[in-house]
C-alpha positions in Angstrom: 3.6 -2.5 12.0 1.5 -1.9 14.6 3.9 -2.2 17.3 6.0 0.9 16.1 3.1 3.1 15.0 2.1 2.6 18.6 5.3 3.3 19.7 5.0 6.2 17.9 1.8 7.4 18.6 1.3 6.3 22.5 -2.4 8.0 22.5 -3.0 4.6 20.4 -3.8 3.9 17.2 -4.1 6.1 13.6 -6.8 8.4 14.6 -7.4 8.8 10.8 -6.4 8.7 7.9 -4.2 11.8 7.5 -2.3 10.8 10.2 -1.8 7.3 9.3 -1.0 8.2 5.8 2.7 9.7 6.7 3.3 6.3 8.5 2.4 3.9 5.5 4.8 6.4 3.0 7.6 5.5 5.4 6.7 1.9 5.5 6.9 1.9 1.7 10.5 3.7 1.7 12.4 1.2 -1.1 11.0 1.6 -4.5 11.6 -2.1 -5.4 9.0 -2.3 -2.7 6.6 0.4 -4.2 7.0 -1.0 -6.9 5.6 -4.1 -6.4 2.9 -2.5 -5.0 2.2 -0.8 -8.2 2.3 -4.1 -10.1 -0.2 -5.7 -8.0 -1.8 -2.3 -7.8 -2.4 -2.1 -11.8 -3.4 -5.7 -11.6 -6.1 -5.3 -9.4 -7.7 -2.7 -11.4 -7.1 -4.3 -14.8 -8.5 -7.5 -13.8 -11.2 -5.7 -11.9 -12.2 -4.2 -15.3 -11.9 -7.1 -16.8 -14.3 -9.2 -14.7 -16.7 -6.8 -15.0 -16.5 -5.6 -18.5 -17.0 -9.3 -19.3 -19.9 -10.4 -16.8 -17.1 -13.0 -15.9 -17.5 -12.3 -12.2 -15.6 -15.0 -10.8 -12.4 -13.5 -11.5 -13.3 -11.0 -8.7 -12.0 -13.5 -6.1 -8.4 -13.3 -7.5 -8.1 -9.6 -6.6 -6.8 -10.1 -3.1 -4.4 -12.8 -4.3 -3.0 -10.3 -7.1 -2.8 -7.6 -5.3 -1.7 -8.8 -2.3 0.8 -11.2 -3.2 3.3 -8.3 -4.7 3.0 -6.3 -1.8 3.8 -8.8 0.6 6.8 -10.2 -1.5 7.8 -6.4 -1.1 7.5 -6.4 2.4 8.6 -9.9 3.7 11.9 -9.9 1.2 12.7 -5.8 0.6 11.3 -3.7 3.5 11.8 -6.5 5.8 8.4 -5.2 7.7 5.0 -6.1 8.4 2.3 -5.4 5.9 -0.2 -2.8 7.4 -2.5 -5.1 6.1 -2.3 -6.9 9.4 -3.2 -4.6 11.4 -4.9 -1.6 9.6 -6.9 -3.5 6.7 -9.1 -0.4 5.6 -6.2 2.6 5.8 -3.7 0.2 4.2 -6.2 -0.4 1.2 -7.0 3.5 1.4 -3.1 4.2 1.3 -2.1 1.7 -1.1 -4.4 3.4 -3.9 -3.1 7.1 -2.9 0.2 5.7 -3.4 -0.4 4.4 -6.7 -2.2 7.6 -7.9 0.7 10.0 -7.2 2.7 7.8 -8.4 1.1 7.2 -11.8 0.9 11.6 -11.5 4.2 11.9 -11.1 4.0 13.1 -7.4 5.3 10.7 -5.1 8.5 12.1 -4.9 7.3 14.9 -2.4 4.6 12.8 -0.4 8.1 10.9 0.5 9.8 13.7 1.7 7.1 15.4 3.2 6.7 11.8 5.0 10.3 11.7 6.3 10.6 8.4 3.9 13.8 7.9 3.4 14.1 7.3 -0.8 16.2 5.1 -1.6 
């Protein structure tokens, strides 16, 4: 991923978030991909409230297996891309939970095309 934000961007970098945002839309472009992402999204937060509405803590290590796990079947087998995960750990986790917010509002549809993501 990093290789063709940089491409895109030959200053370097996401400078922050706003401009990165855009990028990870575009990355994201197949719903079967956002979808998964949602999945492991929902997860994440269920079993987040889970562990701690239980005081069973331990089940605070799965999170990054959950969550990850859909996304990355998403991206290695769908998008055919690299996860921005790799290379932009905190803006991909920022993004991820945007994403999954206008979706669950009903406005993902627009980020897209204001993106330039092509919707599949």
């Amino acid at each position: 991923m990093s290789d063709k934000y940089e491409a895109a961007h030959p200053d370097g970098g996401p400078k922050d978030f706003t401009s990165f945002f855009p990028y990870y839309l575009r990355e994201h472009a197949h719903p079967l991909c956002r979808s998964l992402h949602y999945i492991g999204t929902t997860l994440v937060i269920t079993l987040a409230a889970y562990a701690i509405g239980t005081a069973q803590y331990v089940y605070l290590w799965g999170l990054p297996v959950v969550g990850y796990f859909f996304a990355w079947v998403g991206h290695f087998f769908i998008e055919k891309n690299k996860p921005a995960t790799f290379t932009y750990p905190l803006w991909s986790l920022i993004a991820d939970f945007k994403m999954y917010f206008l979706f669950i509002t009903g406005r993902i549809g627009p980020a897209l095309d204001a993106a330039g993501a092509r919707r599949r």
